[in-house]
N, CA, C and O of each residue as an XYZ file, in Angstrom:
352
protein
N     -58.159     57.534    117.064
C     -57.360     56.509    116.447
C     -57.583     55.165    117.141
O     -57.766     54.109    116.535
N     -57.554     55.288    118.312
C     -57.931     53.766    119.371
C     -59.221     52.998    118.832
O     -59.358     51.783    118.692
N     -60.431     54.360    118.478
C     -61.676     53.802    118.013
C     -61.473     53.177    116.874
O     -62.556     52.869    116.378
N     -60.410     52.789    116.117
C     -60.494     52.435    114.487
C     -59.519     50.698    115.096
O     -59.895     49.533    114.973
N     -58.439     51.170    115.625
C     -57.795     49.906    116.122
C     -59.169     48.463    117.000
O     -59.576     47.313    116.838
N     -59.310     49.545    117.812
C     -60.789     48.462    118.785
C     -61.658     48.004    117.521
O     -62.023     46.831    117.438
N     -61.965     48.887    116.598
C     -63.287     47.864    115.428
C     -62.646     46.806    114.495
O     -63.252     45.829    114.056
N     -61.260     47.133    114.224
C     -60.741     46.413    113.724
C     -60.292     44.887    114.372
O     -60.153     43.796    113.819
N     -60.162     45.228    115.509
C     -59.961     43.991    116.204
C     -60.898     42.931    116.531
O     -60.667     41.722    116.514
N     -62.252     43.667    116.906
C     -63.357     43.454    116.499
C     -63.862     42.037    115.731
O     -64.232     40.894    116.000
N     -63.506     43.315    114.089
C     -64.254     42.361    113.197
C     -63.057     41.362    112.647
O     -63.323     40.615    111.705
N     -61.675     41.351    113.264
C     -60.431     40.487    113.179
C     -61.126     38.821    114.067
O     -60.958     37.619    113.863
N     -61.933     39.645    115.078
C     -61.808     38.347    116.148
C     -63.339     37.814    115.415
O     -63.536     36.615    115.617
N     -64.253     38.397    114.740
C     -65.602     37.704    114.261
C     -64.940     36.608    113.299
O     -64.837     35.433    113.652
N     -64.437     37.146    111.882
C     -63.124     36.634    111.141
C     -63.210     35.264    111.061
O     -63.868     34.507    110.346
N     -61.851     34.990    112.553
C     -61.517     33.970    113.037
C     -62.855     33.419    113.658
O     -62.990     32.496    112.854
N     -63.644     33.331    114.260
C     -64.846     32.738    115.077
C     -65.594     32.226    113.976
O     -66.043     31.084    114.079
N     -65.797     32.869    112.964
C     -66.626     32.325    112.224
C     -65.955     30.962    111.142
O     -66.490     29.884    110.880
N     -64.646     31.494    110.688
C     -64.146     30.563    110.167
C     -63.602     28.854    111.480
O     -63.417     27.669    111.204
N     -63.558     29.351    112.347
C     -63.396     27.860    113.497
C     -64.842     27.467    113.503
O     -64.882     26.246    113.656
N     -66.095     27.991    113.399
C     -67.322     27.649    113.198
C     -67.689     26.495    111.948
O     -68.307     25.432    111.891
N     -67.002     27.280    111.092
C     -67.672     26.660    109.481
C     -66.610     25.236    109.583
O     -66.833     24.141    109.066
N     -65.464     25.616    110.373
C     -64.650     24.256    109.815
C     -64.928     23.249    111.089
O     -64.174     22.307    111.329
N     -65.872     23.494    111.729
C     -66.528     22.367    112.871
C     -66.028     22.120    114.022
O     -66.312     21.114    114.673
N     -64.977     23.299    114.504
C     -64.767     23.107    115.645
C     -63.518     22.157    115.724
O     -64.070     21.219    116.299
N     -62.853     21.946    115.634
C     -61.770     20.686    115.006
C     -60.599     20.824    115.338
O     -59.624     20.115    115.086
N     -60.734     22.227    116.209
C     -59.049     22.791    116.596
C     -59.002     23.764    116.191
O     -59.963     24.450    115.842
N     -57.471     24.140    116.131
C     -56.726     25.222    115.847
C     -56.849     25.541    114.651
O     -56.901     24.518    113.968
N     -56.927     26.515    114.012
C     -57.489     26.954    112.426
C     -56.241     26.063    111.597
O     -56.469     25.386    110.594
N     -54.860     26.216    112.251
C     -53.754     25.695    111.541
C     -53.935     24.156    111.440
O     -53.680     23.553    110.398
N     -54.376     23.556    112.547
C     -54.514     21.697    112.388
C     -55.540     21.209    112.008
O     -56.734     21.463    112.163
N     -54.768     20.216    111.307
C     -55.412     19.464    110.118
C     -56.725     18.463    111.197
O     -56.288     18.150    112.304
N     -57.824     18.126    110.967
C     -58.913     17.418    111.290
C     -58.864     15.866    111.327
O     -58.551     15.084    110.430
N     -59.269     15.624    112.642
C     -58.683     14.342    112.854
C     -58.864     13.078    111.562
O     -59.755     13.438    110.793
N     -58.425     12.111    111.268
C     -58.113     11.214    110.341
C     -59.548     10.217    110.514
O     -59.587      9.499    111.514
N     -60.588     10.184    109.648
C     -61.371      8.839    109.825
C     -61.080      7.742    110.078
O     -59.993      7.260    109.761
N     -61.866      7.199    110.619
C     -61.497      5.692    111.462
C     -61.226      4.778    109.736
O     -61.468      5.264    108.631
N     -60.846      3.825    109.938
C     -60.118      2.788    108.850
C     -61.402      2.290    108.995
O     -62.189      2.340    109.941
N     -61.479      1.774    107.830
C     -62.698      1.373    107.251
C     -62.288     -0.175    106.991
O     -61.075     -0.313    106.827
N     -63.088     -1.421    106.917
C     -62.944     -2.449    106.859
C     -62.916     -2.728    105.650
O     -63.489     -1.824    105.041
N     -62.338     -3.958    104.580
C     -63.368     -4.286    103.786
C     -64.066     -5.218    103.807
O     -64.016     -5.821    104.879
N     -64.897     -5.734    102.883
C     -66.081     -6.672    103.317
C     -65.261     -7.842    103.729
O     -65.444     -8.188    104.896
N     -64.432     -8.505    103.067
C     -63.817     -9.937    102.910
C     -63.112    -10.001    104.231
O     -63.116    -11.072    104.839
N     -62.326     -8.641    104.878
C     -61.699     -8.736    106.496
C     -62.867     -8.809    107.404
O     -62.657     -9.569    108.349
N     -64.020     -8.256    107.406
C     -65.151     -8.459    107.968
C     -65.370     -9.826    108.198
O     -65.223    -10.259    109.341
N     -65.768    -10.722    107.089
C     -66.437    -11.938    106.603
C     -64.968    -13.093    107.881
O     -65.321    -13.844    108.790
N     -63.677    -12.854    107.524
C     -62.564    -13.373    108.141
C     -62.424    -13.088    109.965
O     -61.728    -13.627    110.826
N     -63.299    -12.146    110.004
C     -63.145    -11.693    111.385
C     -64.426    -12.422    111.979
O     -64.125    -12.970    113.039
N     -65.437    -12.561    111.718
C     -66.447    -13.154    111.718
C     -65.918    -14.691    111.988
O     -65.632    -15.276    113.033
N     -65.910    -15.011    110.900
C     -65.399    -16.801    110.922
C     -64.447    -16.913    111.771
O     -64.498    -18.088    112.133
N     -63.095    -16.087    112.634
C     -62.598    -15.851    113.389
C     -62.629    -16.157    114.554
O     -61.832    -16.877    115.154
N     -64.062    -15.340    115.167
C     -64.443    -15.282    116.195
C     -65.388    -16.238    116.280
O     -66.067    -16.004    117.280
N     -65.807    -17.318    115.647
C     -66.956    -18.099    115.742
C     -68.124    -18.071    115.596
O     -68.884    -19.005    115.854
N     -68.546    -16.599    115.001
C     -69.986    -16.321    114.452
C     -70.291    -16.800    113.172
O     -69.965    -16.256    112.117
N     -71.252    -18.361    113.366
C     -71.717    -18.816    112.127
C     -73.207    -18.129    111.561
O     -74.287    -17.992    112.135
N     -72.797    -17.799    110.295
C     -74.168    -17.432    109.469
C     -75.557    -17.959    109.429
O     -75.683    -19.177    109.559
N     -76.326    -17.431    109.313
C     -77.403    -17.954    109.743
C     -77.997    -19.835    108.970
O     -78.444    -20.817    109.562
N     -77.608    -19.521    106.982
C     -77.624    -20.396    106.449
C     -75.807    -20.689    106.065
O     -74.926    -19.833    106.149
N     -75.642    -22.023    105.675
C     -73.957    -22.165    104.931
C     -72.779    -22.540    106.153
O     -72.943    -22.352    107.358
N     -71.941    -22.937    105.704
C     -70.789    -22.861    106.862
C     -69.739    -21.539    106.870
O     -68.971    -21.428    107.826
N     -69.721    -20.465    105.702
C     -69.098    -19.403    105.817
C     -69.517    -18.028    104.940
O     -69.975    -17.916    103.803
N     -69.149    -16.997    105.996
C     -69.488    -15.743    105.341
C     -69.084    -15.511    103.988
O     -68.039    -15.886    103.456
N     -69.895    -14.942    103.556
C     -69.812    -14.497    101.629
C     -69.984    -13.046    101.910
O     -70.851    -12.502    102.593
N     -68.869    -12.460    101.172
C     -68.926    -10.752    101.219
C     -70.324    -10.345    100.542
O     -70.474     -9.175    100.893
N     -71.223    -10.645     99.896
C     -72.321     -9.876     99.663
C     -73.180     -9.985    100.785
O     -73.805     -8.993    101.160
N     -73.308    -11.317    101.493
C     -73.714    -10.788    102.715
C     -73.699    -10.434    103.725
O     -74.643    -10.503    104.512
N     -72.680     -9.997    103.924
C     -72.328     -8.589    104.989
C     -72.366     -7.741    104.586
O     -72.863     -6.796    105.198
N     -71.892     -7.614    103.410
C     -72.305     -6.178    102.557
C     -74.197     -5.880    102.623
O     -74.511     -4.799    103.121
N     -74.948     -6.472    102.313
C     -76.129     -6.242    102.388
C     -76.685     -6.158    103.739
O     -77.717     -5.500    103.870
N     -76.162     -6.725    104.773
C     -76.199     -6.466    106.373
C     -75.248     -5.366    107.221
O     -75.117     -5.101    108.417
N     -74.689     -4.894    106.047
C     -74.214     -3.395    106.386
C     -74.944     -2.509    106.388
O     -75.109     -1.688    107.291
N     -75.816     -2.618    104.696
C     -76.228     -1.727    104.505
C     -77.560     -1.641    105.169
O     -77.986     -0.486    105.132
N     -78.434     -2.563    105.822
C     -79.675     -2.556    106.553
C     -78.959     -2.838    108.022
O     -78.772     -4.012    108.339
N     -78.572     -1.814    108.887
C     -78.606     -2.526    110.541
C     -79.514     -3.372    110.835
O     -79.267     -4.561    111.037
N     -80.798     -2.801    110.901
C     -82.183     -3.392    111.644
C     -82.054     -4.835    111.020
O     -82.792     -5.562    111.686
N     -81.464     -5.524    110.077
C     -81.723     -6.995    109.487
C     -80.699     -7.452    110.267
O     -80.920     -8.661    110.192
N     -79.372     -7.299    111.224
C     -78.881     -8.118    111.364
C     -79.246     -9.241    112.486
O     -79.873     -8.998    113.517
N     -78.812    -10.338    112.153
C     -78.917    -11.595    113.193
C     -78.562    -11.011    114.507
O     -77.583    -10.280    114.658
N     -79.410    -11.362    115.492
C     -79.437    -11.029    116.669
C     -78.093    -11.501    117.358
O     -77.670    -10.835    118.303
N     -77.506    -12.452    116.993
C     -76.069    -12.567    117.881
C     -75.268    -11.775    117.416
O     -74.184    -11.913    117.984
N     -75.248    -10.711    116.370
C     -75.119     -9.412    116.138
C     -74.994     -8.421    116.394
O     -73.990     -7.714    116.479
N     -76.302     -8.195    116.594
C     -76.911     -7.023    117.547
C     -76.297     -6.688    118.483
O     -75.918     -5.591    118.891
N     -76.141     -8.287    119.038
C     -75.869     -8.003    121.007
C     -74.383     -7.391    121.141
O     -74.119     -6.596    122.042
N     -73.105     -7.952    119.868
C     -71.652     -7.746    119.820
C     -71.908     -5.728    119.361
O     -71.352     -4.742    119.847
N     -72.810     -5.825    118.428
C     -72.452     -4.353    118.236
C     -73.380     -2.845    118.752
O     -73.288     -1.664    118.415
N     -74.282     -3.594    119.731
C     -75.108     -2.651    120.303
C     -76.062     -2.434    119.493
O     -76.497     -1.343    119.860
N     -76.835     -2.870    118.383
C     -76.941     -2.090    117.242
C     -78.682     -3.241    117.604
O     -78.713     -4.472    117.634
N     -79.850     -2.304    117.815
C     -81.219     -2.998    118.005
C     -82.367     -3.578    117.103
O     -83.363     -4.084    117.621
């Protein structure tokens, strides 16, 4: 009878291991996965920018398409850029 309890426990504890596997490691099977970071949108970007004193390369102020298009390519951004976000 012990031999049926021990396999069961077994394949109880694979079970659980595999399901904390598939859900990435994230905790406790019961807690919920941490919350993604807040996401900007372009126009608080463009305001944070003009903010801090980073003028655009052409114009006197940021236009959300182009940060949006310098989102979407890292490698294009202006080097006084780079240096604020690590990014080469």
């Amino acid at each position: 009878m012990g031999v049926f309890a021990q396999l069961d426990r077994g394949m109880t504890v694979a079970k659980l291991r595999r399901g904390r596997r598939i859900k990435g490691g994230t905790g406790w099977p019961h807690l919920r996965p941490p919350a993604p970071p807040r996401r900007r949108a372009v126009r608080e970007i463009c305001a944070v920018l003009e903010a801090e004193g980073i003028r655009p390369k052409r114009g006197e102020r940021w236009h959300p398409e182009t940060v949006r298009r310098m989102l979407a390519n890292p490698g294009d951004r202006p080097l006084t850029l780079r240096r604020r976000t690590g990014v080469s």
